[in-house]
C-alpha positions as CSV (number, residue, x, y, z in Angstrom):
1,X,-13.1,-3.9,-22.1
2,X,-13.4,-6.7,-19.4
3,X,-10.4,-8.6,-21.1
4,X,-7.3,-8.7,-20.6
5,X,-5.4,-5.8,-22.6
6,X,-2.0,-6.4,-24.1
7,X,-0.5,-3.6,-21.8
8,X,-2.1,-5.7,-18.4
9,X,-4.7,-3.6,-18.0
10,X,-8.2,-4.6,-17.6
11,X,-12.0,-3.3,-16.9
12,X,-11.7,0.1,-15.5
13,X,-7.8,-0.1,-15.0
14,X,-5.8,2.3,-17.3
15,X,-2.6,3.0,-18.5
16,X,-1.8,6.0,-21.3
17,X,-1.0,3.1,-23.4
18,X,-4.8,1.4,-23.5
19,X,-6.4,5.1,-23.2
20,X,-4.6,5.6,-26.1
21,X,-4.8,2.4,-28.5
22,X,-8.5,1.9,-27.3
23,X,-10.1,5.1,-26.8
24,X,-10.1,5.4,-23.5
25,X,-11.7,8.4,-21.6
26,X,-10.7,7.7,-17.9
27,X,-12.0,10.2,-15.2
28,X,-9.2,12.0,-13.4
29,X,-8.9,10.9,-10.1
30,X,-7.0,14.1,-8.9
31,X,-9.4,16.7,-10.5
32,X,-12.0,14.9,-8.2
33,X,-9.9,14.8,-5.4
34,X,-8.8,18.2,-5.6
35,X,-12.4,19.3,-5.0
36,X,-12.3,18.2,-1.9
37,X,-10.7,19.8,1.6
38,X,-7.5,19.0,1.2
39,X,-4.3,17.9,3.9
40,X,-1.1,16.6,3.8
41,X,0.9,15.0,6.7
42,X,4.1,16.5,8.1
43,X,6.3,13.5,9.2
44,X,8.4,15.5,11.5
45,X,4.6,16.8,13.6
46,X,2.9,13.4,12.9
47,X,-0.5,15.0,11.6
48,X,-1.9,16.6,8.9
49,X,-2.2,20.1,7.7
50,X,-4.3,22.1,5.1
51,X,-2.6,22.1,1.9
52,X,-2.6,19.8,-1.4
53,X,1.1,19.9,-1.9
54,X,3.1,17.5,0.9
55,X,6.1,19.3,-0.1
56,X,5.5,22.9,0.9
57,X,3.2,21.6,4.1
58,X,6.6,19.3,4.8
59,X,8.5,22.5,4.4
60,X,6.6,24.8,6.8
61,X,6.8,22.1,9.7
62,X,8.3,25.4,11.7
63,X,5.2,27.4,11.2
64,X,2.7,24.4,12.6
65,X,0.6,24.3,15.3
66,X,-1.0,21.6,16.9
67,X,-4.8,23.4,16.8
68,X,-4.1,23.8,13.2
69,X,-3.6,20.0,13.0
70,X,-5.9,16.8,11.8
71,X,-4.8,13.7,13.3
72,X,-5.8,10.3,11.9
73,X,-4.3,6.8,14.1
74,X,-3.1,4.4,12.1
75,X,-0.3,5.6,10.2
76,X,3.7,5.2,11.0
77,X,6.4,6.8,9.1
78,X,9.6,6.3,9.2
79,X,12.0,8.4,7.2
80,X,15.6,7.3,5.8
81,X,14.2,3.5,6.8
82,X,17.1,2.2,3.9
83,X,20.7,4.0,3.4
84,X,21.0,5.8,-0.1
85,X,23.6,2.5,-0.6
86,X,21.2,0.1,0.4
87,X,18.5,1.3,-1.9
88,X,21.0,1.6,-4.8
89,X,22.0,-2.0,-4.5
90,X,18.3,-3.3,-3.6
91,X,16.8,-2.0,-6.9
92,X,19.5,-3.5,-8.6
93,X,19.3,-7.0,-7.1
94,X,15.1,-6.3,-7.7
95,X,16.2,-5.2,-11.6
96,X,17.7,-8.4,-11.8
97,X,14.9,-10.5,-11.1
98,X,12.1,-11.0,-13.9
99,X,9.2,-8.3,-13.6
100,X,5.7,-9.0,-14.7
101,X,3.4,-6.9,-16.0
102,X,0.3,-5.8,-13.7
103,X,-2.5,-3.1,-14.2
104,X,-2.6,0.2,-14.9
105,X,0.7,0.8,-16.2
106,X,2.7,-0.7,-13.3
107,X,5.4,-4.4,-13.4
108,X,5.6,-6.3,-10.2
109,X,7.7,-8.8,-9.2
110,X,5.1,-10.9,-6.5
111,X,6.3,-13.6,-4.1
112,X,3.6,-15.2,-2.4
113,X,0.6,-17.8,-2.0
114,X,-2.3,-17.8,-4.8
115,X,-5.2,-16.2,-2.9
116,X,-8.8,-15.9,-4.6
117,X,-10.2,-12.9,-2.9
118,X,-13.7,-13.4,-4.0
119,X,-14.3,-16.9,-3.5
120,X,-12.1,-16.3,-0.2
121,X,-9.7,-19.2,-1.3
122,X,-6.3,-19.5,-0.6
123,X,-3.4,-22.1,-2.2
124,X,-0.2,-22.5,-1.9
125,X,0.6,-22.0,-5.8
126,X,4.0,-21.3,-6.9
127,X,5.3,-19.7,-3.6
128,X,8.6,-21.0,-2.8
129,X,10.2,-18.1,-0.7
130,X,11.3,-14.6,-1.1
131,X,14.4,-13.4,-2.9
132,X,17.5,-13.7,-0.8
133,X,18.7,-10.3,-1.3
134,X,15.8,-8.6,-0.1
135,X,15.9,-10.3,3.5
136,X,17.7,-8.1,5.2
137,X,14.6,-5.9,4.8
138,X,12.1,-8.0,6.3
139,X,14.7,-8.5,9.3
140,X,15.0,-4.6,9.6
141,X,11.3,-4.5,10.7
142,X,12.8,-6.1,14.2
143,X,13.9,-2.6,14.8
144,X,10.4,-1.0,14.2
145,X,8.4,-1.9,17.4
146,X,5.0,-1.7,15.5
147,X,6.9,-4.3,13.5
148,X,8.4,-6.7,16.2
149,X,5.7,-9.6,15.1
150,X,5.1,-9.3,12.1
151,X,5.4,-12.6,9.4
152,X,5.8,-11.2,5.9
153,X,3.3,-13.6,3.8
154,X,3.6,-12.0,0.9
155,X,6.2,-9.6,-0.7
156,X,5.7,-7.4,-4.3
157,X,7.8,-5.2,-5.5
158,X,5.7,-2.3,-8.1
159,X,7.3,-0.4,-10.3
160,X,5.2,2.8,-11.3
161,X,6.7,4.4,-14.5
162,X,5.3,8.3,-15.6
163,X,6.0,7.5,-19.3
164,X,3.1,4.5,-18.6
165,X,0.7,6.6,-16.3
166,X,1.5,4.4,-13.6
167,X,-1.1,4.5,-10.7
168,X,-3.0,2.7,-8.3
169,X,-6.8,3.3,-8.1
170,X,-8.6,4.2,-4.3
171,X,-8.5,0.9,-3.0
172,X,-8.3,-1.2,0.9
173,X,-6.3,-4.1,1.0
174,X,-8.2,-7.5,1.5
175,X,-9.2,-7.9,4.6
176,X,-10.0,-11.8,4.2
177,X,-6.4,-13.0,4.2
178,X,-4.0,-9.9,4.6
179,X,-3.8,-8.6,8.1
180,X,-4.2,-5.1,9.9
181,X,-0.4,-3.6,9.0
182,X,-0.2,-3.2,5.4
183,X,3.7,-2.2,5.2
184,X,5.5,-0.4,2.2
185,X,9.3,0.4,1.9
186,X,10.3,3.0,-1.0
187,X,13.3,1.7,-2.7
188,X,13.1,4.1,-5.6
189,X,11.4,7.7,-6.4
190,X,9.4,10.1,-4.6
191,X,5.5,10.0,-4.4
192,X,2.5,10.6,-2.2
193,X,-0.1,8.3,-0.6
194,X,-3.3,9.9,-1.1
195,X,-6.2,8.3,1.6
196,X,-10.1,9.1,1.1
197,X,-12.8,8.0,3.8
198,X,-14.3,4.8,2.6
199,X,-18.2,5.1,2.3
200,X,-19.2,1.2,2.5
201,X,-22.3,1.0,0.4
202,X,-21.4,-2.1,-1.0
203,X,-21.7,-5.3,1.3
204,X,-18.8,-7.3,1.4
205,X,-16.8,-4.9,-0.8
206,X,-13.0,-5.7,0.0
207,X,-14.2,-8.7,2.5
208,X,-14.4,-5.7,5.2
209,X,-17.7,-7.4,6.0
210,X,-15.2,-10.0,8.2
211,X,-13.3,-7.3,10.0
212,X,-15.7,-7.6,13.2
213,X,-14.6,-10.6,13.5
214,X,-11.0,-10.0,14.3
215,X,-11.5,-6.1,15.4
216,X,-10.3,-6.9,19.0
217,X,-7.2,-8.1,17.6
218,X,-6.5,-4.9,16.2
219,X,-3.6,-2.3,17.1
220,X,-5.6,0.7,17.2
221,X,-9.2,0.6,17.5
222,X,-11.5,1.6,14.6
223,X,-13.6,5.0,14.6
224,X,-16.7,5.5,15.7
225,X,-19.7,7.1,12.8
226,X,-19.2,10.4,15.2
227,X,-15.4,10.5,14.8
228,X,-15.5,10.0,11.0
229,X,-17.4,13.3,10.6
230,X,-14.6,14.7,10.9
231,X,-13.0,13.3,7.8
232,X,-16.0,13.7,5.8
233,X,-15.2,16.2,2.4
234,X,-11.4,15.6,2.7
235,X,-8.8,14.2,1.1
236,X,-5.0,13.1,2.9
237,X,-2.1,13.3,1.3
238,X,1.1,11.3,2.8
239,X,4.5,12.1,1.3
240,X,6.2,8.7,0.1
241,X,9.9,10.0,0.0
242,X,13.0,7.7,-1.4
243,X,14.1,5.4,1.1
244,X,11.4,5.5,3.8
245,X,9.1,3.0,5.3
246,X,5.4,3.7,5.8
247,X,2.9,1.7,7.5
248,X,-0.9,1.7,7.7
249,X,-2.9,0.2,10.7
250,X,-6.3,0.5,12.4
251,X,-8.2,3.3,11.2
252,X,-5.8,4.8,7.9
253,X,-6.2,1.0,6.7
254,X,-9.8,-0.1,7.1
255,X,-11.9,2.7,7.1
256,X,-9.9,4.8,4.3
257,X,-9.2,3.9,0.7
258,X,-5.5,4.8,-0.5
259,X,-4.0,5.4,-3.9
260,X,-1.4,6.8,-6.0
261,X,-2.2,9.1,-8.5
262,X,-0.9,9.4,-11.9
263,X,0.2,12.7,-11.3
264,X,2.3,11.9,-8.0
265,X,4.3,10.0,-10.3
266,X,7.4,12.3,-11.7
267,X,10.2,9.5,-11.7
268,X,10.4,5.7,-11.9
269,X,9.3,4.9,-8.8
270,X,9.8,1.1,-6.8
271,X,8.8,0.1,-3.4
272,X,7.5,-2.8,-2.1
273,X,4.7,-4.0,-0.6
274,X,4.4,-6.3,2.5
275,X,1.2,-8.2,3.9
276,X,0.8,-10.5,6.9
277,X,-2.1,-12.9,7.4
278,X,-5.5,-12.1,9.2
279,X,-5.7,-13.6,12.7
280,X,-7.4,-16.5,11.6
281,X,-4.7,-17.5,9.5
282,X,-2.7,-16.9,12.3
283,X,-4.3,-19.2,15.4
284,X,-8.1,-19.0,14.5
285,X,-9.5,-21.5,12.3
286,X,-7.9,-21.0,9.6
287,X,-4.1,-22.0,11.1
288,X,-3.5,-24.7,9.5
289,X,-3.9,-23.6,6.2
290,X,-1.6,-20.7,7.2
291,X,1.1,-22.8,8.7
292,X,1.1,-24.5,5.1
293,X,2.1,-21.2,4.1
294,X,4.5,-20.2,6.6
295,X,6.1,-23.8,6.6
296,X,7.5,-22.0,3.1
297,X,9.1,-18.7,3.6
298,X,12.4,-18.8,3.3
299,X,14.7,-16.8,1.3
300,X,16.5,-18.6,-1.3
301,X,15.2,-16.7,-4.4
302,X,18.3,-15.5,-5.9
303,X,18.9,-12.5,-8.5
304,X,20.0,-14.0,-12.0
């Protein structure tokens, strides 16, 4: 099943639609999780606590204690990031822009250059800007001091629909040619963020084999073996609530995987993603082939 599937799907990406018209048995991703020590991150205490169900751990912030806590650095929420209005109107200008269909049961909308992750190639394609009524977004990250430089590069909107079972597999973000902030605003839906300690058996496995060579760029520092211990048989569960902005960084980003499960998905559920460019896109060797890039962001995309 290495084609590509009428649905979007293809290889080991699923939606109920191909499991179903193909035969698919696809592992569940929670049951396997849910073996493990589980923790879910109160917004309000900024750590984690035991407990699979982010809702009832957000709901007994009262009762925490810091020596019952996990911390992991890396990871910036922001609640209430849009205005109820705001995200009303932004899913509307977003519905009225075409939507394509992507993997395992989700549509995107992507604006941004062509990259090749595994032949580490990047053109400029079809990129011609980003859609004029989402910039007041990318101008609200001024306010965010984590934020202050960063140069969206590429913007996707994903739409995850239950009646689909619409997910995204454990995963890091490329680490060739998207940067250390990997930056998600919810514009629609509740969900969770569920993060896993990567075990990097396989060389070069999401280009994380170049991440030495930009680690002193970094925001936080990376863990050492002796730190990661501690994260060893557990699983971290982040609450994605309606209207909030949630950022990954140093540790959370590079030496976890993240996903959302099929089962986090109740609602139709938007957000979209934002990705800035690796330092050496930025003023390493690489800069030049960035600036082509940056010479075309500009927002004059506009909703039909």
């Amino acid at each position: 099943m290495n084609t590509l599937r009428p649905c979007g799907c293809k290889g080991v990406r699923t939606c109920l639609t191909c499991e179903q018209n193909f035969n698919i048995e696809k592992p569940s991703v929670q049951q396997q999780f849910q073996q493990l020590e589980s923790w879910s991150y109160c917004t309000k205490c900024e750590a984690f606590y035991p407990g699979w169900d982010t809702q009832a751990v957000q709901a007994a912030h009262s009762d925490h204690t810091l020596t019952d806590s996990l911390a992991l650095p890396g990871i910036y929420v922001q609640e209430q990031f849009l205005s109820a209005a705001e995200g009303k109107q932004l899913i509307a200008d977003l519905d009225d822009l075409p939507w394509d269909i992507s993997q395992s049961g989700r549509r995107k909308q992507n604006y941004g250059p062509k990259t090749n992750f595994k032949k580490r190639r990047l053109q400029l394609g079809s990129f011609q800007g980003f859609p004029a009524a989402t910039r007041y977004v990318q101008q609200r990250f001024e306010s965010v001091p984590l934020l202050r430089d960063f140069q969206t590069i590429e913007q996707c909107s994903l739409e995850y629909e239950p009646s689909k079972g619409a997910s995204i597999d454990p995963h890091v973000d490329d680490c060739w040619i998207w940067g250390e902030r990997v930056v998600t605003v919810n514009c629609l839906g509740d969900a969770v963020l569920t993060l896993n300690l990567y075990d990097q058996k396989l060389a070069g496995k999401y280009n994380l084999d170049l991440v030495p060579d930009y680690e002193n760029h970094l925001l936080e520092p990376l863990l050492t073996q002796e730190q990661l211990a501690a994260y060893k048989g557990k699983v971290l569960r982040i609450p994605m609530n309606n209207l909030s902005l949630i950022v990954l960084y140093g540790p959370a980003r590079y030496q976890f995987e993240h996903s959302v499960l099929r089962e986090d998905v109740t609602e139709r559920r938007v957000c979209i993603a934002y990705r800035e460019f690796t330092p050496m896109y930025i003023d390493g060797i690489d800069k030049d082939k960035g600036q082509l890039v940056r010479d075309n962001v500009n927002w004059t995309i506009k909703s039909n």
